[in-house]
C-alpha positions in Angstrom: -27.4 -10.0 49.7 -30.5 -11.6 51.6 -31.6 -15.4 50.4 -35.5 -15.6 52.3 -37.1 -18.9 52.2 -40.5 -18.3 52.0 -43.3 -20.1 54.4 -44.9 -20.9 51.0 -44.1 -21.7 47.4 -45.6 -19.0 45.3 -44.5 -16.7 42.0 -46.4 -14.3 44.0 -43.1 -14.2 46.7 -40.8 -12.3 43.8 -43.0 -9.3 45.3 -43.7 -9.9 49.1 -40.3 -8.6 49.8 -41.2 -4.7 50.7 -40.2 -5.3 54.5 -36.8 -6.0 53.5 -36.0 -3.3 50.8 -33.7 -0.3 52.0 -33.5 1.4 48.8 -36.7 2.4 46.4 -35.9 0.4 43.0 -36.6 -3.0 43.3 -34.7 -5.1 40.7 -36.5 -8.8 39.9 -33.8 -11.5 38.1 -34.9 -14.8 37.9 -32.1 -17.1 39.4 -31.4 -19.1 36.0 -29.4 -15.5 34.5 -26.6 -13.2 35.6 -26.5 -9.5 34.8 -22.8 -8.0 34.4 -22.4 -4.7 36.4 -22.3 -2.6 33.0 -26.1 -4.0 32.6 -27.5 -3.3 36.0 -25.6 0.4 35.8 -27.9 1.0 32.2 -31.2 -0.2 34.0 -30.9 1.8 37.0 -29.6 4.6 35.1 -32.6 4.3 32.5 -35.0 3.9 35.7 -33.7 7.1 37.7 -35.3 9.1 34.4 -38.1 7.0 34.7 -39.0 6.1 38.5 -42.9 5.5 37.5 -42.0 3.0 34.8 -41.3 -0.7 34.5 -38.5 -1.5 33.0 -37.2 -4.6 31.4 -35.1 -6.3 29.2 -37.6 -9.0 27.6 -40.6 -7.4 25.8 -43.5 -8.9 24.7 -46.2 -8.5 22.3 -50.3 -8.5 23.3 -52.2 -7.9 19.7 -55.9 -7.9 19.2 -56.5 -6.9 23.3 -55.6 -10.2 24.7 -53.6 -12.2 22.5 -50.2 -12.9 24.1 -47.3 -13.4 21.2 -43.7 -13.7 20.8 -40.2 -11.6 21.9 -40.5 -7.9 20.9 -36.8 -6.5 20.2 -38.6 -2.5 19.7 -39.7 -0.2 21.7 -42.7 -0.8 21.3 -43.4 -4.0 23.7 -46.4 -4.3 25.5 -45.3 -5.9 28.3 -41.9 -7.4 30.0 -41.8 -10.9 31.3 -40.8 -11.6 35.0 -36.5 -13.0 34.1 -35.4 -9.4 34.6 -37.5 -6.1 35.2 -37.1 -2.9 37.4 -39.2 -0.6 38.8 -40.2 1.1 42.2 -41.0 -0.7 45.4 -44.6 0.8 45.9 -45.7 -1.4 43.2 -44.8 -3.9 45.1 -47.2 -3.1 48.1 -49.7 -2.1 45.5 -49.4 -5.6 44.1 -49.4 -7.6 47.4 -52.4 -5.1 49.0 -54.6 -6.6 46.2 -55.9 -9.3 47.4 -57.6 -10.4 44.6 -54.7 -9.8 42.0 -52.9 -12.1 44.6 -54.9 -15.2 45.0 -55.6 -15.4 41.3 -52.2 -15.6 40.8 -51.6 -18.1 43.0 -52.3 -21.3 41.4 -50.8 -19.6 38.1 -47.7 -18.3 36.6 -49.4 -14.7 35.8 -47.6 -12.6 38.5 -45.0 -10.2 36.0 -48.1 -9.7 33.6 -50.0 -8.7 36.5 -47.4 -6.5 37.5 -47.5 -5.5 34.2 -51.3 -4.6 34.4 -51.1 -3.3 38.0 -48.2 -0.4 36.3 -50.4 0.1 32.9 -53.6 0.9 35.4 -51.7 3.3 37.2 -49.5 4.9 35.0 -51.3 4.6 31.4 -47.4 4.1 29.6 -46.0 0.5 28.3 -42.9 -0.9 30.2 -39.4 0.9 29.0 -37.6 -2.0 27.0 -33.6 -1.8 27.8 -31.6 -3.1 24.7 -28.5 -5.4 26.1 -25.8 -5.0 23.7 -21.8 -6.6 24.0 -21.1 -4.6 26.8 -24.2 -4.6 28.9 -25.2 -8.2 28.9 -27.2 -11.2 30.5 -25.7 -14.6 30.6 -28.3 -17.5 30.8 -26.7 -20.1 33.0 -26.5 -23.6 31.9 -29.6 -26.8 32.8 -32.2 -24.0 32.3 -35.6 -25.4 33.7 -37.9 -22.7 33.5 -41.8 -23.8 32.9 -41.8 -22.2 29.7 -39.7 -24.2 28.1 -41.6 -27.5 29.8 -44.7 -26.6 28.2 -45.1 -26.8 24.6 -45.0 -23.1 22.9 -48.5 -23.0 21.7 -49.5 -24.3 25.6 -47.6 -22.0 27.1 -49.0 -18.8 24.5 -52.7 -19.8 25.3 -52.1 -20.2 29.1 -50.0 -16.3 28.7 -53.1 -15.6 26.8 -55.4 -16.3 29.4 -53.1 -13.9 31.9 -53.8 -11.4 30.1 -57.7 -11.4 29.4 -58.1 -11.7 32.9 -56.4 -9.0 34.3 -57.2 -6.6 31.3 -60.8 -7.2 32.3 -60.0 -6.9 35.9 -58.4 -3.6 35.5 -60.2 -2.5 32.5 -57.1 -1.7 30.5 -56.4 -3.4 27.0 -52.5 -3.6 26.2 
């Protein structure tokens, strides 16, 4: 395991890590979970089928084109939020090569919906959703402080919201 402290403090840093990868699947956890063995085993497993997909384990919802909304327990999410996904490392150059996609997110909190985007533009199929069940699990750690619980839900959907028009109509796609 590698820690990197980064020059800069940026969501944007979850992907400028391509120099250090050794292996092809990149797998993002936000450092507030754990995953048990029995989970990451079913992810990669699901991903070695599916090396041009994003896979993830918290789906999301985007109706009428831009409208971010609520968990999505089907398969049928339209996007996977940031706390765990997996996919392949060239999206991860893809995503820091765009320098556009990069300092827009900067200042925001954007960066897994723009990944999502970046895989939608390129591949045309919505992230895989991995079901956790008893014996492949996530444990949430205690004193959670993520900003989307500091924000008041209907903040936090609008500013979501406002990911998602902008980099549908930067890539042209709709959800």
């Amino acid at each position: 395991m590698t820690f990197i402290t980064p020059e800069e403090n940026s969501m944007n840093n979850r992907f400028n890590v391509s120099k250090y990868l050794h292996t092809d699947a990149v797998l993002i956890v936000d450092d507030d979970v754990l995953l048990n063995e029995a989970l990451i085993s079913l992810m990669l497993y699901r991903w070695l089928e599916n090396t041009d997909r994003l896979l993830g384990l918290d789906g999301r919802f985007v109706h009428s084109g831009y409208q971010y909304s609520g968990y999505s327990h089907g398969h049928n999410s339209s996007l996977v939020i940031g706390k765990t996904m997996l996919f392949h490392r060239k999206y991860l150059e893809q995503y820091m090569n765009d320098k556009v996609l990069v300092e827009w997110n900067q200042p925001r909190f954007c960066e897994d919906i723009s990944m999502n985007a970046l895989f939608f533009n390129a591949t045309k199929l919505k992230p895989l959703l991995v079901q956790m069940n008893d014996y492949c699990y996530r444990t949430n750690l205690p004193e959670v402080d993520g900003l989307s619980i500091s924000i008041p839900a209907n903040r936090w959907i609008h500013k979501r919201s406002k990911c998602v028009q902008w980099v549908s109509e930067y890539f042209n796609i709709t959800f």
